[in-house]
DSSP file (Angstrom, degrees, kcal/mol; ACC not computed):
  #  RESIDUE AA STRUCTURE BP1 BP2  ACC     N-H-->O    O-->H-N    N-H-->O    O-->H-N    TCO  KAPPA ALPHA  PHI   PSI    X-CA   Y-CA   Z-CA
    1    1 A X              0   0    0      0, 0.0    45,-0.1     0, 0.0    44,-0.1   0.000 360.0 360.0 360.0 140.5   -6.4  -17.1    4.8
    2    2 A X        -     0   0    0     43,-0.3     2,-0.4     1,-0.1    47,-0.1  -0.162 360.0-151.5 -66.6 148.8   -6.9  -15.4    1.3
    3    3 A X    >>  -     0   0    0      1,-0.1     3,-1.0    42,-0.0     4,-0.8  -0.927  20.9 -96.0-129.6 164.2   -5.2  -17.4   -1.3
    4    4 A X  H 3> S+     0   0    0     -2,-0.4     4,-1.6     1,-0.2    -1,-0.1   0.506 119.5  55.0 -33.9 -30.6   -3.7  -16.4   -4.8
    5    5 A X  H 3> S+     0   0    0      1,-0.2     4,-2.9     2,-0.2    -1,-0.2   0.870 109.6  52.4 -97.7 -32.4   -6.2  -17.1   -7.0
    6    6 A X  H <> S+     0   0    0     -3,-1.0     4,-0.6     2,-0.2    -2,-0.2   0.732 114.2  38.8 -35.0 -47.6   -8.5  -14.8   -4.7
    7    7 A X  H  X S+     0   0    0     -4,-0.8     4,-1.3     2,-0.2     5,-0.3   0.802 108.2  62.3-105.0 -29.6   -6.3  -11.8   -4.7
    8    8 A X  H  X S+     0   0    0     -4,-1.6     4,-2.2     1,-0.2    -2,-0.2   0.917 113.7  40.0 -38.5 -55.0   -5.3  -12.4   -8.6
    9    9 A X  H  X S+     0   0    0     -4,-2.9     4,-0.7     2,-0.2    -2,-0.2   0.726 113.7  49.7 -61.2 -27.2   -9.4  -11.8   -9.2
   10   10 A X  H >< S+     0   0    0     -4,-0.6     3,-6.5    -3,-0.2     6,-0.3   0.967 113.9  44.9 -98.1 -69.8   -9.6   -9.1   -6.7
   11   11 A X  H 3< S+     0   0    0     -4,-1.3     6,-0.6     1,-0.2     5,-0.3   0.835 122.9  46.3  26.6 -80.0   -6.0   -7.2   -8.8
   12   12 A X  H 3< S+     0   0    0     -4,-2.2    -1,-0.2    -5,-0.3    -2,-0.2   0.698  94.3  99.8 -50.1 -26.2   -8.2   -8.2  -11.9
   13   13 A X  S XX S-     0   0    0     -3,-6.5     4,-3.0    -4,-0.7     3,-2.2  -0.299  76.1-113.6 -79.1 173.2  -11.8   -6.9  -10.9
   14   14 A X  H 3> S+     0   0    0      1,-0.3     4,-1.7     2,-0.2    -1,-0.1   0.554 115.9  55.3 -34.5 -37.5  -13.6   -3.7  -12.0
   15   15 A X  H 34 S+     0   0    0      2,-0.2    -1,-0.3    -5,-0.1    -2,-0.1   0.421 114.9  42.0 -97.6 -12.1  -13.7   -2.0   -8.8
   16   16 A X  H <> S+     0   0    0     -3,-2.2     4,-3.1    -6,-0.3     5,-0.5   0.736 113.1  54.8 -97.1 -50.3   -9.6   -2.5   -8.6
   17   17 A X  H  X S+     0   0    0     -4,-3.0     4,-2.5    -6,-0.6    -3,-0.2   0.952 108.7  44.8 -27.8 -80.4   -9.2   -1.5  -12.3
   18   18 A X  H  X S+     0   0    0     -4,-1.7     4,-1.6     2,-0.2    -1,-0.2   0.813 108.9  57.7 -48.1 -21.6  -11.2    2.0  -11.8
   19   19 A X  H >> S+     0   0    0      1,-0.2     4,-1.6     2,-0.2     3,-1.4   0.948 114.5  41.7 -72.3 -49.4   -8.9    2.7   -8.2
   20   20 A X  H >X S+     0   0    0     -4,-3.1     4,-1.2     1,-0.3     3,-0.8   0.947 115.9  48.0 -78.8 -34.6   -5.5    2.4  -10.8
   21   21 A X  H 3X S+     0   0    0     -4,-2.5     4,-1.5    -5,-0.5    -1,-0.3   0.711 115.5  41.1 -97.7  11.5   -7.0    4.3  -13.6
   22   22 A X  H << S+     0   0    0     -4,-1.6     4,-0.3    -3,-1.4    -1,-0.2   0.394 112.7  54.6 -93.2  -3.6   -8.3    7.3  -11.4
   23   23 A X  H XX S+     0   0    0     -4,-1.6     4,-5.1    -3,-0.8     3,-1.6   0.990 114.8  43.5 -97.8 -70.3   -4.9    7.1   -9.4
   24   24 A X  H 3X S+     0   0    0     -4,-1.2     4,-4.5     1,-0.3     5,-0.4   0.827 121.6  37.7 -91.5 -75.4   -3.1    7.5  -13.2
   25   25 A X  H 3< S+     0   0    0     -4,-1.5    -1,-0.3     1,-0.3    -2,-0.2   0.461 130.4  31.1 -84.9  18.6   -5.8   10.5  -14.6
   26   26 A X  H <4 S+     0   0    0     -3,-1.6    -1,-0.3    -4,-0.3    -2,-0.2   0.742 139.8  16.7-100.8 -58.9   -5.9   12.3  -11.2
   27   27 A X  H  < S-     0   0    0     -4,-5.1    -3,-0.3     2,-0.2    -2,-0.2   0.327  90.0-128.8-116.5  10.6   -2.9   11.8   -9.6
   28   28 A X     <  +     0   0    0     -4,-4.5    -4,-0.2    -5,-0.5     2,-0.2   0.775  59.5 148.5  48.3  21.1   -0.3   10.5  -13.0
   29   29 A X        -     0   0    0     -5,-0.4    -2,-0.2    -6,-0.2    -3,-0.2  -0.707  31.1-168.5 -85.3 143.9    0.7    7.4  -10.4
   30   30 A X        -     0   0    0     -2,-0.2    71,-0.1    -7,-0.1    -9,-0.0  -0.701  22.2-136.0-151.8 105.1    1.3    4.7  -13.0
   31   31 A X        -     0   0    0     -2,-0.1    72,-0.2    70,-0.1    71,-0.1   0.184  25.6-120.4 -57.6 151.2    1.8    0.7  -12.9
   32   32 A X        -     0   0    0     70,-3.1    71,-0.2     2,-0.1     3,-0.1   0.951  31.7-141.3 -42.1 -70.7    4.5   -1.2  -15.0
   33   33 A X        +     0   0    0      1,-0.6     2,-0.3    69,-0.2    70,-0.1   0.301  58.1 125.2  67.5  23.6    1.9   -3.1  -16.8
   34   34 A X  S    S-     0   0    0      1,-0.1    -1,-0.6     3,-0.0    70,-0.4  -0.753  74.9 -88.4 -91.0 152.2    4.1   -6.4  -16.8
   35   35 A X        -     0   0    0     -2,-0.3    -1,-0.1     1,-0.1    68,-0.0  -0.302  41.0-114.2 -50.1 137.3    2.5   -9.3  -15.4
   36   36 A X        -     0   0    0     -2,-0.1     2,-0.5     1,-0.1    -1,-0.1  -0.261  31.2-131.3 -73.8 163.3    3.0   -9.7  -11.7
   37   37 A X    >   -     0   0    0      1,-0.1     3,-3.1    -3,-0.1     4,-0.2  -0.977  32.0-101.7-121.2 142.1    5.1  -12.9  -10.9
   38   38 A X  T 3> S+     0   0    0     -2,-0.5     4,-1.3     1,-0.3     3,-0.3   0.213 104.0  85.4 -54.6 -10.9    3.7  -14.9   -8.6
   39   39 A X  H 3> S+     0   0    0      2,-0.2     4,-1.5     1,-0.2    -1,-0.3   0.846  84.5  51.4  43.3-108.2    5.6  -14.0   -6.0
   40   40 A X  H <> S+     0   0    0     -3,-3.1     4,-2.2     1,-0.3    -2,-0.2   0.583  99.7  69.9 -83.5 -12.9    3.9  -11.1   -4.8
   41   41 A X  H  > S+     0   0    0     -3,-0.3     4,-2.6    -4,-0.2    -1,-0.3   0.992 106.5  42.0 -40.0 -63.5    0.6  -13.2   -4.8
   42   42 A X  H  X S+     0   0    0     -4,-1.3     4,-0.8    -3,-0.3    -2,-0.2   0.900 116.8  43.4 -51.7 -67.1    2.1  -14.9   -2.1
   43   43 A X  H  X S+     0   0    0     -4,-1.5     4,-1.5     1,-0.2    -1,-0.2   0.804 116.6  51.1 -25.5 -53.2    3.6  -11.6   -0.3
   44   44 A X  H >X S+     0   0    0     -4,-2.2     3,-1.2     1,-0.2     4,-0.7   0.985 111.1  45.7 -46.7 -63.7    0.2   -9.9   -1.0
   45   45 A X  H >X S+     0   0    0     -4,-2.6     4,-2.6     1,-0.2     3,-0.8   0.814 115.8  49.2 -36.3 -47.9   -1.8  -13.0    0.6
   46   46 A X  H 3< S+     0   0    0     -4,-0.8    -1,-0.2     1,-0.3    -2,-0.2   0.555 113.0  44.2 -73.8 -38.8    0.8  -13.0    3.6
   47   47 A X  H << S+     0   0    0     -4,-1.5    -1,-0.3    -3,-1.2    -2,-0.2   0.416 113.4  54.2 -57.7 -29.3    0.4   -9.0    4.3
   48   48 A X  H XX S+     0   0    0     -3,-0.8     3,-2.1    -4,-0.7     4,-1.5   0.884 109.4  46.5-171.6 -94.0   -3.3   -9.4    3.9
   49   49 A X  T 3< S+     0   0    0     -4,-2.6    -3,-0.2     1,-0.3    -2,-0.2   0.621 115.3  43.2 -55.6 -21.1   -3.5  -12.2    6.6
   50   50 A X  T 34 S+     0   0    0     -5,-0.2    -1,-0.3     1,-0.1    -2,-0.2   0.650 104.8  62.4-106.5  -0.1   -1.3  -10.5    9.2
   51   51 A X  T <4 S-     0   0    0     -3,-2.1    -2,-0.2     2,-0.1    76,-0.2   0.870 100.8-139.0 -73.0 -43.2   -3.1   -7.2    8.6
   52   52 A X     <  +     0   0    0     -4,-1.5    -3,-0.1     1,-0.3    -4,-0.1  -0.323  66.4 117.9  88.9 -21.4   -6.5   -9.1    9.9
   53   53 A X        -     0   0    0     -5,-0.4     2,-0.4     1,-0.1    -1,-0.3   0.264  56.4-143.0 -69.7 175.4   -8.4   -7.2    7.2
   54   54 A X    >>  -     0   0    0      1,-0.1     4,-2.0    -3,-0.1     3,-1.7  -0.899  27.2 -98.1-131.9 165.3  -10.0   -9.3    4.5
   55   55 A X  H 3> S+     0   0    0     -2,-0.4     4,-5.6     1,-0.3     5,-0.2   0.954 127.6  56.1 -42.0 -52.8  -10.6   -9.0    0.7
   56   56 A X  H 34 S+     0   0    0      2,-0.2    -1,-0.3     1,-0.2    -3,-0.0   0.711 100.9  54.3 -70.6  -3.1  -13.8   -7.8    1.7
   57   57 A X  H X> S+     0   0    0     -3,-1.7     4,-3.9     3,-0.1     3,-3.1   0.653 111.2  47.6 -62.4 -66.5  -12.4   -5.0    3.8
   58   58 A X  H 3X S+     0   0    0     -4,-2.0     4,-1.7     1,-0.3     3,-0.2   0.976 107.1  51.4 -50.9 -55.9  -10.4   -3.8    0.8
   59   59 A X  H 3< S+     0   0    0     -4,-5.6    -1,-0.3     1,-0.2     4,-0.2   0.302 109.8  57.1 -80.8  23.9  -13.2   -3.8   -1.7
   60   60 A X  H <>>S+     0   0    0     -3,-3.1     4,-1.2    -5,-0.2     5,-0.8   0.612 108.1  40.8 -93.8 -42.2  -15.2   -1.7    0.9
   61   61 A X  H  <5S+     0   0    0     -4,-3.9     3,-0.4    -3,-0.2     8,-0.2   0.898 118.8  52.5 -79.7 -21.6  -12.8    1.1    1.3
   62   62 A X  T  <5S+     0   0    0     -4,-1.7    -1,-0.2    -5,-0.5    -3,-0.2   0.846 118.9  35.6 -55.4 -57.8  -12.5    0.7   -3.0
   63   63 A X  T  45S+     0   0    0     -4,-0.2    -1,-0.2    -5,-0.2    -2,-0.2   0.399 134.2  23.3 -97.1  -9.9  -16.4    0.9   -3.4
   64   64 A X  T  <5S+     0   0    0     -4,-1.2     2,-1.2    -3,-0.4     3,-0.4   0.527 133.1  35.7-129.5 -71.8  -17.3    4.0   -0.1
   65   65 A X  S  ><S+     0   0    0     -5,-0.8     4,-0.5     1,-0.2     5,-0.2  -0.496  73.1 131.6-123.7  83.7  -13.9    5.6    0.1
   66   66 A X  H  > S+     0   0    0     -2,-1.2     4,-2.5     2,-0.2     5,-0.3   0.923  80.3  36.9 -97.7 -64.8  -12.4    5.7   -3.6
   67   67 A X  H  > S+     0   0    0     -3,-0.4     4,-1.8     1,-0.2     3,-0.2   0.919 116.0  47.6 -77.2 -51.9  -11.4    9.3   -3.7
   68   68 A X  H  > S+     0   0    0      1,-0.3     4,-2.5     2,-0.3     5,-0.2   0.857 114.9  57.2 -58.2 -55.9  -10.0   10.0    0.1
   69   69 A X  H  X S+     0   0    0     -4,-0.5     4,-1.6     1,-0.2    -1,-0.3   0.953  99.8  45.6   2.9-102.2   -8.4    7.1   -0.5
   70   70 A X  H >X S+     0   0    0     -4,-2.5     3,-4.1     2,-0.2     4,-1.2   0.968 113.8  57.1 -34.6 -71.6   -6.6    7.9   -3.5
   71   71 A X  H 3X S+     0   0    0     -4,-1.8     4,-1.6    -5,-0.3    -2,-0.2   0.799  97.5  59.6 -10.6 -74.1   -5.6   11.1   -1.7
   72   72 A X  H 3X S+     0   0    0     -4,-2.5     4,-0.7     2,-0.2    -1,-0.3   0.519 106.4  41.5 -24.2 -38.8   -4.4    9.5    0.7
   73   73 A X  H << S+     0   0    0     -3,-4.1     4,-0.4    -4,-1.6    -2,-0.2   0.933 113.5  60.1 -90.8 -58.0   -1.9    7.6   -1.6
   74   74 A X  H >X S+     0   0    0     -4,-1.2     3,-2.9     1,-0.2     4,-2.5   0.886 114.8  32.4 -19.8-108.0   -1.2   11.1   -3.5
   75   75 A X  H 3X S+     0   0    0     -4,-1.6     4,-4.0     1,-0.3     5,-0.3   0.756 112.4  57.4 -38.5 -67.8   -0.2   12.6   -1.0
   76   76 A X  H 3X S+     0   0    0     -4,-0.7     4,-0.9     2,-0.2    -1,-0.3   0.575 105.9  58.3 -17.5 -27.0    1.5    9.8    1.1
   77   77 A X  H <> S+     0   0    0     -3,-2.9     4,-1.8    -4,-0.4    -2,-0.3   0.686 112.0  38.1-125.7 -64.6    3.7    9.3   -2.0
   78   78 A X  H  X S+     0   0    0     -4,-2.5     4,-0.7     2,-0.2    -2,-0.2   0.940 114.0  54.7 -66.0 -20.8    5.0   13.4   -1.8
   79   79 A X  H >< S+     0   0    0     -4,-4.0     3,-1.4    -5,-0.4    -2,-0.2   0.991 116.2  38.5 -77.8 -60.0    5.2   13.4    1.7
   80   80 A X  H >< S+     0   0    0     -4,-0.9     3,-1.5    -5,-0.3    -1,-0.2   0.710  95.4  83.0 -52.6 -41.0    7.5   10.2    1.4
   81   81 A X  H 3< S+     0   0    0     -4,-1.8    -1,-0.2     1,-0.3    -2,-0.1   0.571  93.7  38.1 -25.0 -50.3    9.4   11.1   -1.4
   82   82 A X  T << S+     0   0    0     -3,-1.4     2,-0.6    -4,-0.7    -1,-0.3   0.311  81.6 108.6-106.3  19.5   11.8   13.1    0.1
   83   83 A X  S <  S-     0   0    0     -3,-1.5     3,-0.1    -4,-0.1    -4,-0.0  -0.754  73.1-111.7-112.9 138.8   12.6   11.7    3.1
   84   84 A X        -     0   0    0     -2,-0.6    -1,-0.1     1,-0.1    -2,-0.1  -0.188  34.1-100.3 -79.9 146.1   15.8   10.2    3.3
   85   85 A X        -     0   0    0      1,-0.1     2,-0.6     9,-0.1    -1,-0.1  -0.393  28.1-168.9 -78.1 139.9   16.2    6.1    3.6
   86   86 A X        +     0   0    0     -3,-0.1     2,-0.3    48,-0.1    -1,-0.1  -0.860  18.2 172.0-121.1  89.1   16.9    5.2    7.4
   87   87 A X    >   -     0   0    0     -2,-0.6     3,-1.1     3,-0.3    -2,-0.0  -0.788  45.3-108.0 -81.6 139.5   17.9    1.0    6.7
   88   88 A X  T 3  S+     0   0    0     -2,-0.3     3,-0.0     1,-0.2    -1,-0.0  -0.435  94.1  11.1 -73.8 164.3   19.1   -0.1   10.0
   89   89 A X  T 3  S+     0   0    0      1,-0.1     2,-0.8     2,-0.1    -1,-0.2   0.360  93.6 117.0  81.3 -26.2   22.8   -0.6   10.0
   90   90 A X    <   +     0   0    0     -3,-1.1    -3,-0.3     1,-0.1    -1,-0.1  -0.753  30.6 169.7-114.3 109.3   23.5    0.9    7.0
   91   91 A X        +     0   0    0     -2,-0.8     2,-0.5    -3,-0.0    -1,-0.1   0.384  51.4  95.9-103.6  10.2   25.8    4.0    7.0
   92   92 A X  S    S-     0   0    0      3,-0.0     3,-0.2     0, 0.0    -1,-0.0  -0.805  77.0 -90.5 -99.1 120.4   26.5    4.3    3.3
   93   93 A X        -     0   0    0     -2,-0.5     2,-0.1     1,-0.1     0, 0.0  -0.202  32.9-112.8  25.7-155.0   24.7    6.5    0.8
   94   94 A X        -     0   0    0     -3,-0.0     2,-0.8     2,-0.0    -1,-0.1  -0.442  29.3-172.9 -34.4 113.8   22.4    5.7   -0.8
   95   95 A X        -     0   0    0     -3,-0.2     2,-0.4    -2,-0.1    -3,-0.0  -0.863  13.6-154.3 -97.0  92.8   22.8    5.4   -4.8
   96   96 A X        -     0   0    0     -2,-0.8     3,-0.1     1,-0.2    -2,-0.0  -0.568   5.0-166.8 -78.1 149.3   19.4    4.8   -6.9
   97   97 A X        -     0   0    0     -2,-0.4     2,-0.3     1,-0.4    -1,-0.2   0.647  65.8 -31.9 -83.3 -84.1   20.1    3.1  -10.0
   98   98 A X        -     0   0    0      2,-0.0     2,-0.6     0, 0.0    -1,-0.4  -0.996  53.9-137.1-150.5 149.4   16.7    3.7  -11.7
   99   99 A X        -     0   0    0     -2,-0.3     2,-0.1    -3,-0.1    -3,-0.0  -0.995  24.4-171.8-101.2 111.3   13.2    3.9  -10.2
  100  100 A X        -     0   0    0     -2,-0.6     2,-0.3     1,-0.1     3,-0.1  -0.431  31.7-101.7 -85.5 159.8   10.2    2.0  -12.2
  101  101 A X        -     0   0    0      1,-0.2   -70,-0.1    -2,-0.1    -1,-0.1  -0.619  50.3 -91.7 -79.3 161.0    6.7    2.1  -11.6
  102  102 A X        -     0   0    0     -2,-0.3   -70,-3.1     1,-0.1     2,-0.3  -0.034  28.5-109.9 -52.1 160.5    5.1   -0.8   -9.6
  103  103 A X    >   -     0   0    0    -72,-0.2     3,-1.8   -71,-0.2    -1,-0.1  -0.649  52.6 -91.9 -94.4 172.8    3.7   -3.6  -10.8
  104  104 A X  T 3  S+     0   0    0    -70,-0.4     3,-0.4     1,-0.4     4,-0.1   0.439 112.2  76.1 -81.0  -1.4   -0.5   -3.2  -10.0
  105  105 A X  T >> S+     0   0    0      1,-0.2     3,-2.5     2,-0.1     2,-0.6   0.706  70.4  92.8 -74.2 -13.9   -0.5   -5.0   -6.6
  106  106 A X  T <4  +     0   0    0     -3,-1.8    -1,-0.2     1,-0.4    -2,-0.1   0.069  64.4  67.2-100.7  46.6    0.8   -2.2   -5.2
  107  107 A X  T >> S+     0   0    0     -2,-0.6     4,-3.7    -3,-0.4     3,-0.7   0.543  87.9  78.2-100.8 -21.7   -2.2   -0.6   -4.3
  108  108 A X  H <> S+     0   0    0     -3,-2.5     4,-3.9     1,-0.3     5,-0.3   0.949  88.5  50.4 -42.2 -71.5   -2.5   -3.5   -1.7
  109  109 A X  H 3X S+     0   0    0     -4,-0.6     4,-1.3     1,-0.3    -1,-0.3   0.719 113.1  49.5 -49.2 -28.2   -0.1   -2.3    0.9
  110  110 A X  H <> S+     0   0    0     -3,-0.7     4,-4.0     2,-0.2    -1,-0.3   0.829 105.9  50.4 -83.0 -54.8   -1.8    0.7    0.8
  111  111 A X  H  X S+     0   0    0     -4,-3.7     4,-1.4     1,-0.2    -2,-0.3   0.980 114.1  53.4 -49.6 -50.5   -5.4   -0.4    1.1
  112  112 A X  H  X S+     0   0    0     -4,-3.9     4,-2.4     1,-0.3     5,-0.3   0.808 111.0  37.5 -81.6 -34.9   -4.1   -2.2    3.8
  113  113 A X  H  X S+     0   0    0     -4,-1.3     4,-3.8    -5,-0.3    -1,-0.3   0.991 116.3  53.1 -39.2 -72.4   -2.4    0.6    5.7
  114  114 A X  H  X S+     0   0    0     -4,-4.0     4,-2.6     2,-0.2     5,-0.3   0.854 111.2  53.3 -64.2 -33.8   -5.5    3.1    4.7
  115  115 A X  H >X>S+     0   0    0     -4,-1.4     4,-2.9    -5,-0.2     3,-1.3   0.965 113.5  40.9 -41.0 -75.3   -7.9   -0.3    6.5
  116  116 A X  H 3<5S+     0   0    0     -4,-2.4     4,-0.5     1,-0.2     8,-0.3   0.733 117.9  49.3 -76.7 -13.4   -5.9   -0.2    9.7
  117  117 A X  H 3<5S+     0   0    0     -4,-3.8    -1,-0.2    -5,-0.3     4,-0.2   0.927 123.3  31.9 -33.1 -52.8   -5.8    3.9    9.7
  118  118 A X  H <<5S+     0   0    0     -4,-2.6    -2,-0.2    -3,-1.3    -3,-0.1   0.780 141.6  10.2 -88.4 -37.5   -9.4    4.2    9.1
  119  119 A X  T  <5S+     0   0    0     -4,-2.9    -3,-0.2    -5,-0.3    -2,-0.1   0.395 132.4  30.0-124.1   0.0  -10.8    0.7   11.2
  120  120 A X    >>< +     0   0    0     -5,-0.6     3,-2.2    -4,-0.5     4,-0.6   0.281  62.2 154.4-137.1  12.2   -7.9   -0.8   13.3
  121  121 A X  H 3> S+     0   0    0      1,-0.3     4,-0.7    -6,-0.2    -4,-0.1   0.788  75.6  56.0 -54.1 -23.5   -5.6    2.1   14.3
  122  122 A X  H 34 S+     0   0    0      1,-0.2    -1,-0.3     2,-0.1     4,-0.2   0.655 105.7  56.7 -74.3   3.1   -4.2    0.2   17.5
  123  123 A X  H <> S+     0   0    0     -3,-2.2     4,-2.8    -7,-0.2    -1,-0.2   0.699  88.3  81.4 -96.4 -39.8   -3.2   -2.7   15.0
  124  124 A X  H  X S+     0   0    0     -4,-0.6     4,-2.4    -8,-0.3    -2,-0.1   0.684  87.0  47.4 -26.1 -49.6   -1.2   -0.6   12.9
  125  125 A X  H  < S+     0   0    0     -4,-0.7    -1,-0.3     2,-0.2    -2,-0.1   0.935 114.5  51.0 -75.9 -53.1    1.8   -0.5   14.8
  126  126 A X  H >> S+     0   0    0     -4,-0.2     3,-2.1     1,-0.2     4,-1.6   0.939 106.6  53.2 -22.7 -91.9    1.5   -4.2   15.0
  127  127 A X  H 3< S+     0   0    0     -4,-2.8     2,-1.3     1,-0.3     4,-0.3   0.882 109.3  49.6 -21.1 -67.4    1.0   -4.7   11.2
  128  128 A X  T 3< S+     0   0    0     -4,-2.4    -1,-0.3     1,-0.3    -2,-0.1  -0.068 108.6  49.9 -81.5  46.0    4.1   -2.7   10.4
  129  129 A X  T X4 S+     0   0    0     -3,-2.1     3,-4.3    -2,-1.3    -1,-0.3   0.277 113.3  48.2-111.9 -44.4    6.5   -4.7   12.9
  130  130 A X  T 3< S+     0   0    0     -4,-1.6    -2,-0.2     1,-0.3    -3,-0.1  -0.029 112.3  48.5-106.6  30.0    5.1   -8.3   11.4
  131  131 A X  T 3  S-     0   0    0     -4,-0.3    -1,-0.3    -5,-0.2    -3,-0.1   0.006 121.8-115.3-128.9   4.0    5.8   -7.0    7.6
  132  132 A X    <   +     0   0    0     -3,-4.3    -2,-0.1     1,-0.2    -4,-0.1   0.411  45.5 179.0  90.8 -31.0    9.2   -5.9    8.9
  133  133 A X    >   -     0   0    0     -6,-0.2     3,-0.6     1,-0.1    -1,-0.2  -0.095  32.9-123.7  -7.7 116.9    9.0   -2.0    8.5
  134  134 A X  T 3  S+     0   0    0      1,-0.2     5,-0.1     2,-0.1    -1,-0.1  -0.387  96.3  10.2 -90.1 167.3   12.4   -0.6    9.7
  135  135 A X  T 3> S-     0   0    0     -2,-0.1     4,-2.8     3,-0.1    -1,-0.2   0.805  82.5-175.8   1.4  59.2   11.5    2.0   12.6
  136  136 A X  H X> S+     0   0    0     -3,-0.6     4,-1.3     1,-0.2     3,-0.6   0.716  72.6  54.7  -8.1 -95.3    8.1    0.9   12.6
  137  137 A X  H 3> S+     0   0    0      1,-0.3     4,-3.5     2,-0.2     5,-0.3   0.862 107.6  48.0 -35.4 -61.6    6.8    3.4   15.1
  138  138 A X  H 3> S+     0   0    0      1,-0.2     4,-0.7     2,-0.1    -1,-0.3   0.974 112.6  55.2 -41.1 -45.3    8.2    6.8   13.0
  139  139 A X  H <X S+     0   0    0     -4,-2.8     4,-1.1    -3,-0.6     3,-0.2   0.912 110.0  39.5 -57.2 -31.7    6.5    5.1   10.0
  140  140 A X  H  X S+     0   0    0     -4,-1.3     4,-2.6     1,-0.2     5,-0.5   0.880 115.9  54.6 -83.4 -26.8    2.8    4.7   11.7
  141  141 A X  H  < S+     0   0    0     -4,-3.5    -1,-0.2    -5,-0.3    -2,-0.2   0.739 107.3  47.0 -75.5   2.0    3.4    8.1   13.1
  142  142 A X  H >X S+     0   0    0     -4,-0.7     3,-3.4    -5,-0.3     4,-1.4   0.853 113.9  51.8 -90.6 -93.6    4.1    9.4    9.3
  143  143 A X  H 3X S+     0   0    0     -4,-1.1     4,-1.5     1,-0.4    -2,-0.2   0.402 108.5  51.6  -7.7 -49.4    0.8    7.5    8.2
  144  144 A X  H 3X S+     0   0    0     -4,-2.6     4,-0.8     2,-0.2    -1,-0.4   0.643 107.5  46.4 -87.0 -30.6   -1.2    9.1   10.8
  145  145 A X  H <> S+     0   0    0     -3,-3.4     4,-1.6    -5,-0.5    -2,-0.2   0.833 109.4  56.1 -65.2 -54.0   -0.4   12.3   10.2
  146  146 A X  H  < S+     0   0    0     -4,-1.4    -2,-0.2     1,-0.2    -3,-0.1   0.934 109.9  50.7 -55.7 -33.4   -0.9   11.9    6.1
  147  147 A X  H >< S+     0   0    0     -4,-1.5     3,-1.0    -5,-0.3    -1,-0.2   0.854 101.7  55.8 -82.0 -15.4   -4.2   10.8    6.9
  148  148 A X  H 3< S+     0   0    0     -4,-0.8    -2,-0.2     1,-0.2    -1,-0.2   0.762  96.5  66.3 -43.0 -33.2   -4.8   13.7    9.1
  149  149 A X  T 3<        0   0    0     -4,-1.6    -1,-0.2     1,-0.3    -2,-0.1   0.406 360.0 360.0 -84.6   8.9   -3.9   15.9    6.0
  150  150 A X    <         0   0    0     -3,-1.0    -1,-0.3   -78,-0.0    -2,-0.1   0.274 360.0 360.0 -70.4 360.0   -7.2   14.4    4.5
């Protein structure tokens, strides 16, 4: 299993660095730029490991498929936008508060999605049940259609 200090360098290297500042002058997606709290090391590691992919998965689609990629997220990110939150159980409004940007892991979740899109698709559905995605199946079938629009 990938451990923290591992996905802190991968967050940190060059090749993750260029993905966040072409998502910013391409697409205007833009990180917090607080430090992550360690935390979402864990979460990351934990997502990561049930995904099956590896670091070295991630800095493949990072280093071959930088702009489809990106796209991918762009797009992913209007398509979602407007689509109304289905929490199970819950039959009251929804009221936002405030929306921030992410802090700079959150490209993670995304490689990891665009890995099982691209190399795993029968895992997918998997992946998003064991990370806890509420109606899993609409959600891979959203995913798979945004990468279609590729």
């Amino acid at each position: 299993m990938v451990n923290i200090k591992e996905i802190q360098d991968f967050i940190n290297s060059l090749l993750y660095k260029t993905a966040l500042n072409k998502l910013e002058q391409k697409y205007k997606i833009t990180t917090n730029g607080e430090e992550l709290p360690s935390v979402l090391f864990e979460y990351d590691a934990n997502k990561i490991h049930l995904s099956g992919a590896t670091l070295s998965d991630l800095e493949n689609i990072l280093s071959n498929s930088l702009t489809s990629f990106l796209k991918y997220i762009a797009i992913k990110l209007v398509v979602l936008q407007d689509e109304p939150d289905e929490q199970e159980g819950n039959d009251e409004k929804d009221v936002t508060i405030s929306v921030d940007d992410p802090y700079e892991d959150f490209l993670i979740i995304h490689l990891l999605e665009y890995y099982l899109i691209t190399s795993d698709a029968g895992n997918l559905i998997n992946y998003l049940k064991k990370i806890k995605i509420p109606y899993s199946k609409k959600y891979c079938e959203q995913l798979k259609k945004i990468y279609a629009l590729l």
